[in-house]
PASE-736117 format. One record per residue (C-alpha): residue number from 1; x, y, z; residue in one letter. Coordinates in nm, 2 decimals. Example, Ala and Ser with C-alpha at 12.3 -4.5 7.8 and 13.67 -1.06 7.14 Angstrom:
<atoms>
+-----+--------+--------+--------+-----+
:   n :     px :     py :     pz : res :
+-----+--------+--------+--------+-----+
:   1 :   1.23 :  -0.45 :   0.78 :   a :
:   2 :   1.37 :  -0.11 :   0.71 :   s :
+-----+--------+--------+--------+-----+
</atoms>
This chain:
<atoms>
+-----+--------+--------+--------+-----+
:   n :     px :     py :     pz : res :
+-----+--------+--------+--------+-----+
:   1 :   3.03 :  -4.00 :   1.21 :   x :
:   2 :   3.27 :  -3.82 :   0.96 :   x :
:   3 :   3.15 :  -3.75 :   0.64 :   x :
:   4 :   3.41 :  -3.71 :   0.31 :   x :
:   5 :   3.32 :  -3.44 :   0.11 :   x :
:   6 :   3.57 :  -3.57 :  -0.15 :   x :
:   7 :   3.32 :  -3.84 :  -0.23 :   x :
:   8 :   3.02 :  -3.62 :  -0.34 :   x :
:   9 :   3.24 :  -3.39 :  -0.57 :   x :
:  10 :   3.20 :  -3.39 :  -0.93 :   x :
:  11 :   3.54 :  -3.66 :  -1.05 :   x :
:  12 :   3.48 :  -3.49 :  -1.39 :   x :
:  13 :   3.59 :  -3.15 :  -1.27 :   x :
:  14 :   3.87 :  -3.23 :  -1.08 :   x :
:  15 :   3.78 :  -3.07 :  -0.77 :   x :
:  16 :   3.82 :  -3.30 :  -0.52 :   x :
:  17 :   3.78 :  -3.20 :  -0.11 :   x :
:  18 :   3.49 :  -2.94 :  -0.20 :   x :
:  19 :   3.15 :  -2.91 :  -0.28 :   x :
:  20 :   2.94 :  -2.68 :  -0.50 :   x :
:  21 :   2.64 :  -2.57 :  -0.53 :   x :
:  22 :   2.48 :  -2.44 :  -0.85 :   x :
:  23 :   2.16 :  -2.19 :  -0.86 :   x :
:  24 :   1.96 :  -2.16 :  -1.18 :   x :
:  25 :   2.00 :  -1.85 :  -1.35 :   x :
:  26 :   1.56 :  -1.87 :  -1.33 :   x :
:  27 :   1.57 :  -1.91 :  -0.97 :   x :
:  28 :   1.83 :  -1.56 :  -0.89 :   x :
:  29 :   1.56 :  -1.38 :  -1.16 :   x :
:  30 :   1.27 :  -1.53 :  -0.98 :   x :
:  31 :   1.40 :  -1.43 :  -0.64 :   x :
:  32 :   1.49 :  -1.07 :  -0.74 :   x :
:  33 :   1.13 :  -0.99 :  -0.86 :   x :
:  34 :   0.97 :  -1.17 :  -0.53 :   x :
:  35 :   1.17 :  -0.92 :  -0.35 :   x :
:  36 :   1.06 :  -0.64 :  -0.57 :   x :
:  37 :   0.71 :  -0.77 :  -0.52 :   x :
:  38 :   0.72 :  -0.83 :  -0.15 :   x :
:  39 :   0.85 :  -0.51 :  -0.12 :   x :
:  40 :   0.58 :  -0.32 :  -0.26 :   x :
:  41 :   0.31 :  -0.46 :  -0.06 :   x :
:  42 :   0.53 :  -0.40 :   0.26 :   x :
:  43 :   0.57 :  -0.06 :   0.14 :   x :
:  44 :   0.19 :  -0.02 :   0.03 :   x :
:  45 :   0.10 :  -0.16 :   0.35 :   x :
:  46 :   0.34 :   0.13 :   0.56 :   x :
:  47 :   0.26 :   0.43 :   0.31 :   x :
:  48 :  -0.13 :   0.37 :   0.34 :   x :
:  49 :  -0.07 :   0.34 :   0.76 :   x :
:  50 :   0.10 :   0.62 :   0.76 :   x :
:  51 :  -0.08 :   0.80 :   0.48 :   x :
:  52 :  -0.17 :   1.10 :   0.69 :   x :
:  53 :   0.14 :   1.19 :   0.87 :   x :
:  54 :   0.38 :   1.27 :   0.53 :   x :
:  55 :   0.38 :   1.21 :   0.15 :   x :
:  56 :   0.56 :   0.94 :   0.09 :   x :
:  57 :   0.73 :   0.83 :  -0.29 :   x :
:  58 :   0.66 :   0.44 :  -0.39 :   x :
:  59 :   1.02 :   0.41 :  -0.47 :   x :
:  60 :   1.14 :   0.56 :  -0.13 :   x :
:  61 :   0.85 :   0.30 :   0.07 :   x :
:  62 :   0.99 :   0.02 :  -0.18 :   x :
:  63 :   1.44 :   0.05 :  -0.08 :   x :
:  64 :   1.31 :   0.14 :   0.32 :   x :
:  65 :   1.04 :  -0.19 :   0.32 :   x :
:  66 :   1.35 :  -0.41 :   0.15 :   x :
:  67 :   1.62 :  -0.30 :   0.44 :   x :
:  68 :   1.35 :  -0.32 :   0.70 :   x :
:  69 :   1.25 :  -0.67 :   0.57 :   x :
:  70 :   1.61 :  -0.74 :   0.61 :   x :
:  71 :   1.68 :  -0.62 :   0.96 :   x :
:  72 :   1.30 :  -0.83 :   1.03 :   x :
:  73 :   1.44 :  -1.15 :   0.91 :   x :
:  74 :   1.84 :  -1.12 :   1.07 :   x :
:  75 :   1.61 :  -1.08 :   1.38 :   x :
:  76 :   1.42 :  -1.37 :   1.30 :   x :
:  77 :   1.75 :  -1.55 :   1.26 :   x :
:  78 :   1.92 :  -1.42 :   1.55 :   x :
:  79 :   1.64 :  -1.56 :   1.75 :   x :
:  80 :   1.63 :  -1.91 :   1.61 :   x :
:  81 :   1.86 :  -1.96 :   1.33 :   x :
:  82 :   1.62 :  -2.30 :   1.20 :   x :
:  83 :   1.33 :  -2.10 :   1.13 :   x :
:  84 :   1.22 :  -2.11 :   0.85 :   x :
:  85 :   1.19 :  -1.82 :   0.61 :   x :
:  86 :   0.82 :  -1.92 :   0.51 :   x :
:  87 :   0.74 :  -1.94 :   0.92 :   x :
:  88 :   0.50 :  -1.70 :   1.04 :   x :
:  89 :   0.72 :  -1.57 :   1.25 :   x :
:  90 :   0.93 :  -1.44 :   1.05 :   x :
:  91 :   0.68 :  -1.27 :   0.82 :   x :
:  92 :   0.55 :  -1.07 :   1.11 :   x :
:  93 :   0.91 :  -0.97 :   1.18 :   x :
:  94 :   0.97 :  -0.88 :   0.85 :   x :
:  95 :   0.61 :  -0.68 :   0.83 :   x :
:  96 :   0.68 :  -0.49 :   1.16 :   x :
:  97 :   1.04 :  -0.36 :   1.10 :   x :
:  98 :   0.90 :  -0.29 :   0.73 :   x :
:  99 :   0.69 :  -0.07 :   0.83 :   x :
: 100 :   0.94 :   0.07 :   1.17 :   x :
: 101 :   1.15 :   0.19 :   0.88 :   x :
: 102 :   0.93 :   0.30 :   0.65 :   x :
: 103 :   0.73 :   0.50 :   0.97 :   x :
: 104 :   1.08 :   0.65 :   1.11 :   x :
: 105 :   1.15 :   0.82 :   0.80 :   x :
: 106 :   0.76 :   0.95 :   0.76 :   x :
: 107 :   0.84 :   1.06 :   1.11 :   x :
: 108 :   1.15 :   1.27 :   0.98 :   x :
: 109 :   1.00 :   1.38 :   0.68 :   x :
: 110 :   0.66 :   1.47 :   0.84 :   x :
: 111 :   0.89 :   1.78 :   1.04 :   x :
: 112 :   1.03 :   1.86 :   0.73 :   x :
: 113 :   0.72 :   1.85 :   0.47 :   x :
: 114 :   0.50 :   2.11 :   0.44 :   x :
: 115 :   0.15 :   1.95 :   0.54 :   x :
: 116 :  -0.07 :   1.94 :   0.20 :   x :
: 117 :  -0.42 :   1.88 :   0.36 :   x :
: 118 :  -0.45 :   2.18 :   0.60 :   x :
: 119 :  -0.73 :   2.41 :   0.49 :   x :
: 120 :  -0.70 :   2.77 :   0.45 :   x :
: 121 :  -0.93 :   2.83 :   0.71 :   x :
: 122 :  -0.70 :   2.64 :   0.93 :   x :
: 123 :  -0.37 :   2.84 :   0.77 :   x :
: 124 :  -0.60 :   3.17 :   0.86 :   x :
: 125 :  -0.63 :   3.07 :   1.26 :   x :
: 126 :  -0.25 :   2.94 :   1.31 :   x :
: 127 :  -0.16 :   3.29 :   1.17 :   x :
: 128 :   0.19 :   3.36 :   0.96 :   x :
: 129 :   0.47 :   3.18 :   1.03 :   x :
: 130 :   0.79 :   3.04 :   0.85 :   x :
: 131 :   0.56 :   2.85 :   0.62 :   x :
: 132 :   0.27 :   3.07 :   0.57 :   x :
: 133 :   0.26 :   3.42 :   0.44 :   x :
: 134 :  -0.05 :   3.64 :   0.42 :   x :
: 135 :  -0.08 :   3.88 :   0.14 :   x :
: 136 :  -0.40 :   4.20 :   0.09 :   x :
: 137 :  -0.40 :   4.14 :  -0.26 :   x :
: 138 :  -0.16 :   4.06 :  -0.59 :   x :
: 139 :  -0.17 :   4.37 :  -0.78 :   x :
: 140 :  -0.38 :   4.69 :  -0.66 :   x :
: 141 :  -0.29 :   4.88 :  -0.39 :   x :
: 142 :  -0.52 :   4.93 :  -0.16 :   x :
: 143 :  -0.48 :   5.30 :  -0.06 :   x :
: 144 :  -0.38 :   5.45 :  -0.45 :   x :
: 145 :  -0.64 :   5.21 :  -0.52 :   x :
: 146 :  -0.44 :   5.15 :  -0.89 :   x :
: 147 :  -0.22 :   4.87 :  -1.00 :   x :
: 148 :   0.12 :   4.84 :  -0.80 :   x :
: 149 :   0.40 :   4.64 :  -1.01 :   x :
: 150 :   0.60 :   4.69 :  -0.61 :   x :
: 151 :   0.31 :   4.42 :  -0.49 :   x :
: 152 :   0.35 :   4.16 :  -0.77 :   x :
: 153 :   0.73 :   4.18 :  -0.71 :   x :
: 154 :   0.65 :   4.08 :  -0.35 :   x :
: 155 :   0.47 :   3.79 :  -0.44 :   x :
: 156 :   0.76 :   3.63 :  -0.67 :   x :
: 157 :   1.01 :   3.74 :  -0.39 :   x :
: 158 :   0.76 :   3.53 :  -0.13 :   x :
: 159 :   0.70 :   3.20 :  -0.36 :   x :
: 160 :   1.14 :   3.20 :  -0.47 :   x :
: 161 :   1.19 :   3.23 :  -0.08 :   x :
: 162 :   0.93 :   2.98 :   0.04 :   x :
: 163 :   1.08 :   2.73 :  -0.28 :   x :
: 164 :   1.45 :   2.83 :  -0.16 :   x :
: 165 :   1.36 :   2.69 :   0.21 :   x :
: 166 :   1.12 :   2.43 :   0.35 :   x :
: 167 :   0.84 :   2.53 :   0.14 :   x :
: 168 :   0.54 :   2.72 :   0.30 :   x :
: 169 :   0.16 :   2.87 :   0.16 :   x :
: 170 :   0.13 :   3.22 :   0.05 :   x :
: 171 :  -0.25 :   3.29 :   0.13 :   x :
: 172 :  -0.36 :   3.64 :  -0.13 :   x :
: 173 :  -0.65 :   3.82 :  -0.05 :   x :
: 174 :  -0.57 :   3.80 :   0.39 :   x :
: 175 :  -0.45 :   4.11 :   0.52 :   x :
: 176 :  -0.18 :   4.08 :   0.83 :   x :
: 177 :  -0.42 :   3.98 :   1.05 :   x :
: 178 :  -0.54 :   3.70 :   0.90 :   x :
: 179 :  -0.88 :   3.85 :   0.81 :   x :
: 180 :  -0.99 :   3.75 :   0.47 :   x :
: 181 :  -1.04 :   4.03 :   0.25 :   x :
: 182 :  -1.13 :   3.83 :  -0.13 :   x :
: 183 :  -0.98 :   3.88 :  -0.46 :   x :
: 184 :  -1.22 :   4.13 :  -0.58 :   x :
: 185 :  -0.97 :   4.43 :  -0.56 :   x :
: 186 :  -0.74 :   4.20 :  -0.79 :   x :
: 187 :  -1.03 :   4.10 :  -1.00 :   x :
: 188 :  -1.10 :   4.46 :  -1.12 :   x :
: 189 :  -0.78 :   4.46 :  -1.28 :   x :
: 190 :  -0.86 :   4.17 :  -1.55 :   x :
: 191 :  -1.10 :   4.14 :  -1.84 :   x :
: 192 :  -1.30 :   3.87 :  -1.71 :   x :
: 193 :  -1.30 :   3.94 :  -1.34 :   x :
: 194 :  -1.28 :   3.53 :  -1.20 :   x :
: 195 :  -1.01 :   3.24 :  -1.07 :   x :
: 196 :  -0.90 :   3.13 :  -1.40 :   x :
: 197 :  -0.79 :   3.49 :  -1.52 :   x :
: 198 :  -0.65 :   3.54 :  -1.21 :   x :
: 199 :  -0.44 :   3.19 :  -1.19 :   x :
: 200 :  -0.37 :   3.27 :  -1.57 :   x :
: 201 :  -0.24 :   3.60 :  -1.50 :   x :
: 202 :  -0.03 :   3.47 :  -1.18 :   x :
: 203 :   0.14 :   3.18 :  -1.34 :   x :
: 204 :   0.28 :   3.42 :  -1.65 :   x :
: 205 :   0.42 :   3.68 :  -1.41 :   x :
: 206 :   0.60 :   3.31 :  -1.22 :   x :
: 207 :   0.67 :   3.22 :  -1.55 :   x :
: 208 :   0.83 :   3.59 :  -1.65 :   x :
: 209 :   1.03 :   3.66 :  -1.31 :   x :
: 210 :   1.11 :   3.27 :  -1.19 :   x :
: 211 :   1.10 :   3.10 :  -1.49 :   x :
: 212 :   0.87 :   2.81 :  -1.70 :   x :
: 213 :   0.99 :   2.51 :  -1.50 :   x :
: 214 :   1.01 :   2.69 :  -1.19 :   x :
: 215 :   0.64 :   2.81 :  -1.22 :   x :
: 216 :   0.52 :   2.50 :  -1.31 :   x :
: 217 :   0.60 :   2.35 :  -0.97 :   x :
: 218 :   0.42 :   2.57 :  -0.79 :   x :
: 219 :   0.04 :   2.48 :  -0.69 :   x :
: 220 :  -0.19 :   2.75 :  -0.71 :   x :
: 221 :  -0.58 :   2.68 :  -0.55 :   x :
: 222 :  -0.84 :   2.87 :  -0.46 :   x :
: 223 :  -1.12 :   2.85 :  -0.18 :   x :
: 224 :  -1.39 :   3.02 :  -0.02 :   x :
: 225 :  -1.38 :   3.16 :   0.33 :   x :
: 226 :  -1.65 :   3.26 :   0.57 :   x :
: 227 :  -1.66 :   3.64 :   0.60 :   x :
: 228 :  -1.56 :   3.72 :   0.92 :   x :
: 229 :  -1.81 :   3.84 :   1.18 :   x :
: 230 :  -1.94 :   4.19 :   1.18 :   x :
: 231 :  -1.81 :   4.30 :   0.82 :   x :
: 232 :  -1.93 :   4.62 :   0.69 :   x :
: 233 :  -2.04 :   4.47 :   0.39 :   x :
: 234 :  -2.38 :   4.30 :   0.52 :   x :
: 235 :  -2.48 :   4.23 :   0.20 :   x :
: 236 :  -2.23 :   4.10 :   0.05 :   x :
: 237 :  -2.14 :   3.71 :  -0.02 :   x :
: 238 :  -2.14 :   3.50 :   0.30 :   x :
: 239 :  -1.80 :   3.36 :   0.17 :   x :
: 240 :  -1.51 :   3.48 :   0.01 :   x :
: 241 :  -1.30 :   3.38 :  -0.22 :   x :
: 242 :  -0.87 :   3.32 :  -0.15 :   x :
: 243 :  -0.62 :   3.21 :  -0.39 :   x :
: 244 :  -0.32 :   2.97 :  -0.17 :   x :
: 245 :  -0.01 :   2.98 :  -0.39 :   x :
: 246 :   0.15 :   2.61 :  -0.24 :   x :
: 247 :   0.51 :   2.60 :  -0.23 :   x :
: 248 :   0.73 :   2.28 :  -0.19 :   x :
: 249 :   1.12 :   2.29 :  -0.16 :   x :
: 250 :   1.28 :   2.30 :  -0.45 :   x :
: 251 :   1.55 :   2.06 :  -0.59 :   x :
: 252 :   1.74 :   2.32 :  -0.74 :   x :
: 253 :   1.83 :   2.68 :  -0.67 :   x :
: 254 :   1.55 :   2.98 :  -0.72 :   x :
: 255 :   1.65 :   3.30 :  -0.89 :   x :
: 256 :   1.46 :   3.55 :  -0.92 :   x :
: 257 :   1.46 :   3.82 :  -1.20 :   x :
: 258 :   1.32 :   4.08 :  -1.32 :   x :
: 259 :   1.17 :   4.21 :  -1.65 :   x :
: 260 :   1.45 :   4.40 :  -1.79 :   x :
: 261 :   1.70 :   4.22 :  -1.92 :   x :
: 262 :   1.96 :   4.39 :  -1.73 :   x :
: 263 :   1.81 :   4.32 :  -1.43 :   x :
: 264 :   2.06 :   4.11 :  -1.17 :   x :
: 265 :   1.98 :   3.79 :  -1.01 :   x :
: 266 :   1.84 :   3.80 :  -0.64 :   x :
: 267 :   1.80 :   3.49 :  -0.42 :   x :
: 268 :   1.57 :   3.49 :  -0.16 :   x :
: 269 :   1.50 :   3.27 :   0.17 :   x :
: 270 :   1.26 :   3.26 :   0.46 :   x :
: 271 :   1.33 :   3.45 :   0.77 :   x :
: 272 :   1.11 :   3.39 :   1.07 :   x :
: 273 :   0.78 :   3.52 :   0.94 :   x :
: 274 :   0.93 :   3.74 :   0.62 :   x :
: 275 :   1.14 :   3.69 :   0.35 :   x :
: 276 :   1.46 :   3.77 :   0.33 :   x :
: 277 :   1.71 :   3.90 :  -0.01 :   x :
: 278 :   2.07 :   3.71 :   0.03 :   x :
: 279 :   2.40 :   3.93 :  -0.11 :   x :
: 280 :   2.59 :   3.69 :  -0.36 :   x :
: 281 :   2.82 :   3.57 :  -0.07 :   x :
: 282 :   2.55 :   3.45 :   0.15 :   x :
: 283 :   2.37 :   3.27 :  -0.12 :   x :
: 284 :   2.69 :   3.15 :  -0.27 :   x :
: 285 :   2.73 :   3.00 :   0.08 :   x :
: 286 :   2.39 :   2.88 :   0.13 :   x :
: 287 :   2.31 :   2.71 :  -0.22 :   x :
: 288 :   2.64 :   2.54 :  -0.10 :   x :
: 289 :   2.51 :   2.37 :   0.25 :   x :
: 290 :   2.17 :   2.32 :   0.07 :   x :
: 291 :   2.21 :   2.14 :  -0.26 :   x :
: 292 :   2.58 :   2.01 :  -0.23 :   x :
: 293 :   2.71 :   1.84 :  -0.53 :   x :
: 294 :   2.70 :   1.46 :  -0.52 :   x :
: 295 :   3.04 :   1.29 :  -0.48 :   x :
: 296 :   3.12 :   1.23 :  -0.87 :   x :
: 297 :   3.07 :   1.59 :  -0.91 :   x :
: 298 :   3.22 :   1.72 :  -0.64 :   x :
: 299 :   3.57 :   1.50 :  -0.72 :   x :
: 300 :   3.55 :   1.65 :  -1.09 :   x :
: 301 :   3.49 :   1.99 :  -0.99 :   x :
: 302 :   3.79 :   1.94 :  -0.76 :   x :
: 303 :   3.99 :   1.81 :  -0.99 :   x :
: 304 :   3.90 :   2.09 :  -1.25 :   x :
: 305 :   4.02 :   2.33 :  -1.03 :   x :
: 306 :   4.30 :   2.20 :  -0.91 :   x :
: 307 :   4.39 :   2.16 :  -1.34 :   x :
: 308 :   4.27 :   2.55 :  -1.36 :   x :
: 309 :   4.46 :   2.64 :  -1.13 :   x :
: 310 :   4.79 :   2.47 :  -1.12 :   x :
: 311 :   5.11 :   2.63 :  -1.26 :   x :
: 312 :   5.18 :   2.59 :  -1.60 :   x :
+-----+--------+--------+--------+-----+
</atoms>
């Protein structure tokens, strides 16, 4: 049995031999914010499975669940292309590949994250590495047994490196080998000898040598330690006390500089275990690879120099 399409068209119109369908403007608007919705419980669902393997961003969850939801349901078709889109089925499908996409990119950004909810005591046993950095103290030296402005600079070299790279903890009061030594050698050098003066004091020389919005991204913590076994000190406290300076990468290129205005710009990155100063080439090169410009930016800067630089 032939059917003629002709007969079902609108005469009015004058479109004869096809056949339209119209969708209410409700029903798009509807539809969009069902997706929206959908997608945030598939992406709630994923980030709180996978809450301890990376930190995951809502928005990030929300775009991954809506493609994995997508690649779900062209399965679903692919497998019976009359099921329907309410079929149980083809929820599960939908769940499941959610949350495969949402868990593959926890997976990749688990390697590259910096894991928040290690202790320091666990920092302390797995020893320094690319991401962690043990430091005696902040200010005083321990042999001159005086304040050191050399030391402070080495912490602000160690936080720009560790926010110029993959991030890492910077553990004060540890000495090399991950014995912890306490903040009281640093605490003798404020007028109220405790962790607020001490964060206070940290986060103005960040503030003075990396600058405010710099600084501000950087966590600063402190906890207490067991004293290791056999310390001199018998009768001291049973714990001591260690500030953890938390780094994440950062977005943006980290200069440092220093407290003279004439001072030049140095850009530092991790190196193995230490931290290393890049010549102007190097970080030229490197702020290149690491934070490239997007593709609008990148065709205008072209385009400007090509204008710069043309003949006149």
């Amino acid at each position: 049995m032939r059917t003629d399409l002709s007969k079902l068209a609108d005469p009015d119109r004058g479109n004869i031999g096809s056949l339209e369908f119209a969708i209410p403007v409700w029903a798009t608007a509807t539809a969009l914010v069902l997706v929206l919705i959908v997608a945030w419980l598939f992406g709630s669902v994923a980030k709180w499975l996978l809450r301890r393997r990376a930190r995951l961003n809502t928005t990030t969850c929300m775009v991954l669940s809506i493609v994995g939801t997508a690649v779900g349901l062209f399965i679903a078709g692919a497998v019976d292309h009359r099921m329907d889109i309410w079929s149980p089925v083809t929820i599960v499908l939908g769940l499941v590949s959610s949350i495969v996409a949402v868990g593959a990119y926890a997976l990749i950004a688990a390697r590259l994250q910096t894991p928040t909810d290690i202790s320091v005591a666990e920092l302390l046993e797995s020893g320094e590495s690319e991401r962690v950095e043990f430091k005696s103290t902040a200010r005083m030296n321990l042999r001159t047994k005086q304040r050191d402005p050399a030391l402070e600079a080495v912490i602000v070299k160690t936080v720009a490196a560790f926010l110029n790279s993959d991030g890492g903890n910077l553990l004060i009061g540890v000495d090399d080998d991950g014995t912890p030594l306490g903040l009281d050698a640093d605490f003798t050098l404020l007028r109220q000898p405790d962790a607020d003066r001490f964060e206070l004091w940290l986060r103005d020389l960040l503030t003075t040598m990396l600058g405010q919005s710099t600084a501000a991204e950087v966590g600063i913590s402190f906890e207490k330690v067991p004293r290791p076994a056999g310390d001199a000190d018998a009768e001291g406290p049973a714990e001591v006390l260690v500030c953890r300076v938390e780094c994440t990468p950062s977005p943006r290129p980290v200069y440092l500089r220093g407290t003279k205005n004439n001072a030049v710009p140095e850009f530092w990155v991790r190196a193995g275990n230490s931290s290393r100063q890049l010549s102007v080439d190097q970080a030229a090169e490197y702020v290149m690879y690491r934070w490239p410009l997007g593709v609008g930016r990148a065709v205008a800067a072209q385009v400007q120099a090509a204008v710069r630089f043309s003949a006149v």
